[in-house]
C-alpha positions as CSV (number, residue, x, y, z in Angstrom):
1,X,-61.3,-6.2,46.2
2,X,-57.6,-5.9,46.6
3,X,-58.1,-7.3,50.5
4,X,-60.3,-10.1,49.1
5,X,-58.1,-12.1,47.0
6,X,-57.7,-15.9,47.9
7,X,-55.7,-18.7,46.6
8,X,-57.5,-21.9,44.9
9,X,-55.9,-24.5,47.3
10,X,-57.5,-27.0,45.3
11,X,-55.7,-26.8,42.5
12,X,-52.3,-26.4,44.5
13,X,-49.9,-28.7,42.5
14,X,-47.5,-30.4,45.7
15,X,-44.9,-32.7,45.0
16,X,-45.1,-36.3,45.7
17,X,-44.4,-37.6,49.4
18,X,-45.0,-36.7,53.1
19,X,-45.8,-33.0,54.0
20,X,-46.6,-32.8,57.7
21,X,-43.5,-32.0,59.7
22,X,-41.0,-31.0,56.8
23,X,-39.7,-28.0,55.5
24,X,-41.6,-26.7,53.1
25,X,-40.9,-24.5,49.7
26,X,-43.5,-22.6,48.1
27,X,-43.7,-21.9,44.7
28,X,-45.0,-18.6,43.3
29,X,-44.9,-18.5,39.5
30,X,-44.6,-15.4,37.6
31,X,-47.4,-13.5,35.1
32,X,-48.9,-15.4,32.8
33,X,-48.2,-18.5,34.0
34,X,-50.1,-21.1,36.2
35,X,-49.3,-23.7,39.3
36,X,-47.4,-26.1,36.6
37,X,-44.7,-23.5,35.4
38,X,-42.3,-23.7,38.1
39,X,-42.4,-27.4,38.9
40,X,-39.3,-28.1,36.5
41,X,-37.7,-26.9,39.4
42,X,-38.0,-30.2,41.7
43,X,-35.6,-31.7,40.7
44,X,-33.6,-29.4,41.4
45,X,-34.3,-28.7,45.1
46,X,-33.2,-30.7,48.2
47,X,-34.4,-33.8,49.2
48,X,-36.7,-34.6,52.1
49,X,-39.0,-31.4,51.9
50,X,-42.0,-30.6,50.6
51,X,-43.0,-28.6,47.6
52,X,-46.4,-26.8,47.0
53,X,-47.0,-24.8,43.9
54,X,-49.5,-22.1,44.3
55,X,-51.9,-21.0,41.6
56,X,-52.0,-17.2,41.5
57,X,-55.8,-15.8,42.4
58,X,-56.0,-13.7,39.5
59,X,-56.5,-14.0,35.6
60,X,-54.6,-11.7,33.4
61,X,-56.5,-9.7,30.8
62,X,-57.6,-11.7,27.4
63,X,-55.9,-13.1,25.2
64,X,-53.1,-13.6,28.1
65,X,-53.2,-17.0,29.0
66,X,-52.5,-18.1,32.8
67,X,-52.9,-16.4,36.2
68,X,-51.4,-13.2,37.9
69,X,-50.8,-12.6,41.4
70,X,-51.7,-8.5,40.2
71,X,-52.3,-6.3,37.5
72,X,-49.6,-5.3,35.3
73,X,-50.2,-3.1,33.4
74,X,-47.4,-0.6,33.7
75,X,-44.1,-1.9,35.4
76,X,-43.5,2.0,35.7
77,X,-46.2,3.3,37.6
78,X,-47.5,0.6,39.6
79,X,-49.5,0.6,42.7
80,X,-47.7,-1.5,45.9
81,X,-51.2,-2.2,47.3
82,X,-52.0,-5.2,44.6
83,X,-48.6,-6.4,45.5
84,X,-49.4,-6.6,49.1
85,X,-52.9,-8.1,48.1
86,X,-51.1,-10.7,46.8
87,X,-48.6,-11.5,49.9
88,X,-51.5,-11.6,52.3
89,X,-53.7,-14.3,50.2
90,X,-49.9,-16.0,50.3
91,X,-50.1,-15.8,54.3
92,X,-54.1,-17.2,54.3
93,X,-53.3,-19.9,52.3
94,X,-49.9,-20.8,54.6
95,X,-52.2,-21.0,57.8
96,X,-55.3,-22.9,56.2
97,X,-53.3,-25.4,54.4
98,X,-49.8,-25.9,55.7
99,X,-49.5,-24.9,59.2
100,X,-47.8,-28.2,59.7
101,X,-44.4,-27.7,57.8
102,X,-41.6,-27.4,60.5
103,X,-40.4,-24.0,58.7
104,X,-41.4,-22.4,55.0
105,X,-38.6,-20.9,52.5
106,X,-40.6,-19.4,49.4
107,X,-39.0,-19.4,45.8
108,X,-40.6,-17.2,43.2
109,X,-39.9,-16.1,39.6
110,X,-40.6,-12.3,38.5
111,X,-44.3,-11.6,40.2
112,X,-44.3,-14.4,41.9
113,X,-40.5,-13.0,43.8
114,X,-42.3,-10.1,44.3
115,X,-44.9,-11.2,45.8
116,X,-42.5,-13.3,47.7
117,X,-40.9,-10.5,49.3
118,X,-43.9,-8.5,50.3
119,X,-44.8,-11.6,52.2
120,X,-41.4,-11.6,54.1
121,X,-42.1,-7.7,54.5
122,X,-45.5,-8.0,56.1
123,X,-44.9,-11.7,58.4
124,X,-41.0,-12.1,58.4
125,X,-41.5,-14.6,61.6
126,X,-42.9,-17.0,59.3
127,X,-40.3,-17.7,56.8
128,X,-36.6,-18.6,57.3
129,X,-35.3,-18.2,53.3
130,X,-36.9,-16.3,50.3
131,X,-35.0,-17.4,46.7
132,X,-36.3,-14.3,44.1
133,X,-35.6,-15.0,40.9
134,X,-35.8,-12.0,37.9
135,X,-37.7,-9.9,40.2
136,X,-37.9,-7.0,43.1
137,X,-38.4,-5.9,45.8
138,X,-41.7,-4.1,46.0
139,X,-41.2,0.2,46.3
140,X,-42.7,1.9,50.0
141,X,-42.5,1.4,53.3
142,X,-44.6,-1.4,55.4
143,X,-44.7,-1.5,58.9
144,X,-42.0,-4.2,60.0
145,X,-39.5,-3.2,57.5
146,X,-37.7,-1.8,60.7
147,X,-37.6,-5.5,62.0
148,X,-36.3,-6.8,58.9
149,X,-33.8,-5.0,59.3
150,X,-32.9,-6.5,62.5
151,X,-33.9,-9.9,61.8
152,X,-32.0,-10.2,58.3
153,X,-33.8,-13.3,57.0
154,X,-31.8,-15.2,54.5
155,X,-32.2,-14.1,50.6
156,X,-31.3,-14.7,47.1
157,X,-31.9,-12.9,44.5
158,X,-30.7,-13.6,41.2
159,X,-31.5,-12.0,38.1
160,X,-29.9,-11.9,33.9
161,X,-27.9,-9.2,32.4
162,X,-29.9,-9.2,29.6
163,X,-33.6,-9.6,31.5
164,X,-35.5,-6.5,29.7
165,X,-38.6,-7.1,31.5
166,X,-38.0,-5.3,34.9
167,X,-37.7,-1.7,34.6
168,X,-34.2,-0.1,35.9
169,X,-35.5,1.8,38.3
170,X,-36.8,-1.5,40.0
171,X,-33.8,-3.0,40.1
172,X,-31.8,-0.1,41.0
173,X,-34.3,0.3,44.2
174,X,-33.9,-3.7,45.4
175,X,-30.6,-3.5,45.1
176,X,-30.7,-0.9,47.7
177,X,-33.2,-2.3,49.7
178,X,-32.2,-5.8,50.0
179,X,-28.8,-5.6,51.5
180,X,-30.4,-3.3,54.6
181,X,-32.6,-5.8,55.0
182,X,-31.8,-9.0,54.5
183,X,-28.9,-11.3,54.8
184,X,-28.5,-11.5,51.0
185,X,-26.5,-13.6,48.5
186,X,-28.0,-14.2,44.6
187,X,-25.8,-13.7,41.8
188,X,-26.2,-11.7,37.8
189,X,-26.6,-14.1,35.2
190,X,-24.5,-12.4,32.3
191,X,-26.4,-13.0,29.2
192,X,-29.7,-14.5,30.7
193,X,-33.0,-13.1,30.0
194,X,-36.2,-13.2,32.0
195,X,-35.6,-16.7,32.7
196,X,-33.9,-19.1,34.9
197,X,-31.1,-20.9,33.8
198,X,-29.6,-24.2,35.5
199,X,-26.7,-22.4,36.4
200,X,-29.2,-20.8,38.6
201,X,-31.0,-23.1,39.9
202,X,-27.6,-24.7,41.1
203,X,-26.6,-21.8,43.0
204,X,-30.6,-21.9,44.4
205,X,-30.0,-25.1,46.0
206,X,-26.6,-24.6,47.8
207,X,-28.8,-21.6,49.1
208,X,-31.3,-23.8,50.4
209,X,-29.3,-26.2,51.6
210,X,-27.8,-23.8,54.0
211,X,-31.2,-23.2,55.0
212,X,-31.6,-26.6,55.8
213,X,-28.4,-27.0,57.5
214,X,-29.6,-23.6,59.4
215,X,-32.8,-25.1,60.7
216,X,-31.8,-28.7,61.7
């Protein structure tokens, strides 16, 4: 099942304007929530790309409302394999419905930034920034970690003092992990919670407008 999982393009939520040709961000919203939660985010990316919200191919357990890109049952003891699920439905979707986008930078918020990651782990030719926002990097190795490593795609990870959602451990593991394989900037929110705050958001887009500058 876990190798079956496929995104919904139809109800992929893009952003008004051209596609074909542009740089492209994906959205990947966290548990819970659905293609619409991360769009108050627009406004604050740069101008002149385009922007497709993806709607997470699973549905959480009742009465939790929205989608989830795995189970979640236990932050502590959780499988990678979902989590790699996940990433390659990600990687599908890029080549059925936006092969055309001149390069693709992915921006997600807690499962969605995992997620987000694993997809840089298992393909990390195909995207020239990852922004991961209150989440981690996903324990175990995969097979091109080694070229990661050489590569050292542009990330940022940002993350809140005060977020109580992600276990320790977790963060105490990406921290590790990221700087060996990534060139990484982000920044700790002191006092923010599992959220995103604009202060965030601000620092997101003078990451990505280094991308931009990087790929022009």
């Amino acid at each position: 099942m876990e190798d079956e999982l496929t995104i919904d393009d139809t109800i992929t939520r893009w952003a008004p304007g051209a596609r074909d040709g542009r740089p492209l961000v994906v959205l990947l919203h966290g548990y819970g929530a659905d293609e619409h939660d991360l769009f108050g985010v627009v406004p604050y990316l740069p101008e002149g790309i385009a922007v497709a919200s993806l709607a997470a191919p699973l549905t959480p357990p009742w009465p939790m409302p929205g989608r989830s890109w795995y189970p979640i049952e236990d932050l502590d003891s959780r499988s990678p394999e979902p989590t790699t699920a996940a990433a390659r439905a990600v990687l599908a979707w890029l080549d059925a419905a936006a092969s055309g986008a001149s390069s693709v930078a992915l921006l997600g918020f807690s499962q969605g930034a995992a997620v987000s990651l694993q997809a840089l782990r298992l393909a990390p030719e195909r995207f020239d920034a990852v922004v991961a926002l209150s989440g981690y990097a996903t324990p175990g190795d995969l097979p091109r970690d080694d070229e990661l490593r050489e590569l050292r795609p542009a990330v940022f990870w940002g993350r809140g003092t005060n977020d109580d959602v992600i276990p320790p451990d977790l963060i105490a593991h990406t921290a590790l992990w990221l700087p060996e394989h990534a060139d990484l900037s982000g920044r700790v929110y002191q006092g923010l919670t599992h959220s995103i705050s604009e202060d965030e958001l601000l620092d997101v887009r003078v990451f990505l407008d280094k991308w931009l500058e990087r790929i022009a």
